[in-house]
C-alpha positions as CSV (number, residue, x, y, z in Angstrom):
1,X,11.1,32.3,9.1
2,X,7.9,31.4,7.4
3,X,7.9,34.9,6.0
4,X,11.0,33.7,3.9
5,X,9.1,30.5,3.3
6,X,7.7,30.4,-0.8
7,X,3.7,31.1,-0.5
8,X,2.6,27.7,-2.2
9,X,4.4,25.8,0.4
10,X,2.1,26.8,2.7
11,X,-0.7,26.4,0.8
12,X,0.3,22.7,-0.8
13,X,0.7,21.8,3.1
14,X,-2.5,23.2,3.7
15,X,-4.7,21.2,1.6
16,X,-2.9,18.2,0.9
17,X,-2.6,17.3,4.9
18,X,-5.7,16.2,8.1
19,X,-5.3,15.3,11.4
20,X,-6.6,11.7,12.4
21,X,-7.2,11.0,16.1
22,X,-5.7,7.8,17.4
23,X,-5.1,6.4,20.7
24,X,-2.1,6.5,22.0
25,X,-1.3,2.9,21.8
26,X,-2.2,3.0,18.4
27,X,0.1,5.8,17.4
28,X,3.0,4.5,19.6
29,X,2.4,1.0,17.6
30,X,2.1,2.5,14.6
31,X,5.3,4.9,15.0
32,X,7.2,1.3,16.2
33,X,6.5,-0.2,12.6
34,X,7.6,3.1,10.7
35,X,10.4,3.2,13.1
36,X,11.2,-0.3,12.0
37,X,10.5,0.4,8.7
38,X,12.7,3.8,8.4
39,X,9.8,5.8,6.9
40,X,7.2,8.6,8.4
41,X,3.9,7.8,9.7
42,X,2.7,9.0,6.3
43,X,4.8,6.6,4.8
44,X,3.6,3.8,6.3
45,X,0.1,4.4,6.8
46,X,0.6,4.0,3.0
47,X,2.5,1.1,3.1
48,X,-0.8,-0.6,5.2
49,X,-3.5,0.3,3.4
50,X,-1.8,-0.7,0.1
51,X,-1.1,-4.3,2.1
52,X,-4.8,-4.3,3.6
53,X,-6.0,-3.5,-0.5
54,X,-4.3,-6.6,-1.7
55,X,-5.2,-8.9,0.9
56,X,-9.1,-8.1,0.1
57,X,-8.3,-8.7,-3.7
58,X,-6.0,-12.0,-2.9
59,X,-9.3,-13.0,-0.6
60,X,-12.0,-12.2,-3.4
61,X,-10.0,-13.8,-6.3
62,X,-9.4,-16.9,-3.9
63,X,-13.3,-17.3,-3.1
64,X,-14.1,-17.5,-6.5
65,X,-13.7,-20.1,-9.3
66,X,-11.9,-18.5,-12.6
67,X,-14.1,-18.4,-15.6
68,X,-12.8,-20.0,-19.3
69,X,-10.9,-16.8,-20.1
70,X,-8.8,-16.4,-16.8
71,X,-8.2,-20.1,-16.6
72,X,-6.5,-20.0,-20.4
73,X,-4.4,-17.3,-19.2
74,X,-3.8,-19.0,-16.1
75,X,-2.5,-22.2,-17.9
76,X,-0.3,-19.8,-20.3
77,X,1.0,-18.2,-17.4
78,X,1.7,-21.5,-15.6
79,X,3.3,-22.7,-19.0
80,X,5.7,-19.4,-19.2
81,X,6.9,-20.1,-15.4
82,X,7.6,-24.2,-16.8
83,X,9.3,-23.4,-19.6
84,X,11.5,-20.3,-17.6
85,X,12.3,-23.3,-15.1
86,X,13.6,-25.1,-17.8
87,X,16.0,-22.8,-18.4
């Protein structure tokens, strides 16, 4: 069969793929939440990672104080959502 296979297959899978050692628990718990999810492991090692990015930015932005700049566009933005509400 993989003689029929196209050649770049094989080489796109190849490079663009690693192996990462877990323990089991950690793969079973991981393979429940893609399960759960309806997506591959790849999919939602994704999915985390993304999540875990935006937490760390939702965390730095809420341990700082917003400078002149960001608060005007905070007030214009807090102005838009008012006047939607309006609506």
């Amino acid at each position: 069969m993989l003689d029929r296979l196209p050649f770049g297959i094989l080489i796109c899978m190849r490079e663009s793929t690693t192996t990462v050692r877990l323990s089991r628990s950690t793969r079973d718990s991981l393979r429940h939440l893609a399960d759960d999810d309806g997506v591959t492991l790849d999919d939602e090692i994704i999915r985390l990672v993304r999540s875990e990015r935006q937490r760390r930015i939702g965390q730095a932005l809420s341990e700082s104080e917003p400078d002149t700049e960001e608060q005007t566009w905070i007030e214009i933005g807090a102005e838009a959502v008012r006047n939607d509400a309006g609506r």
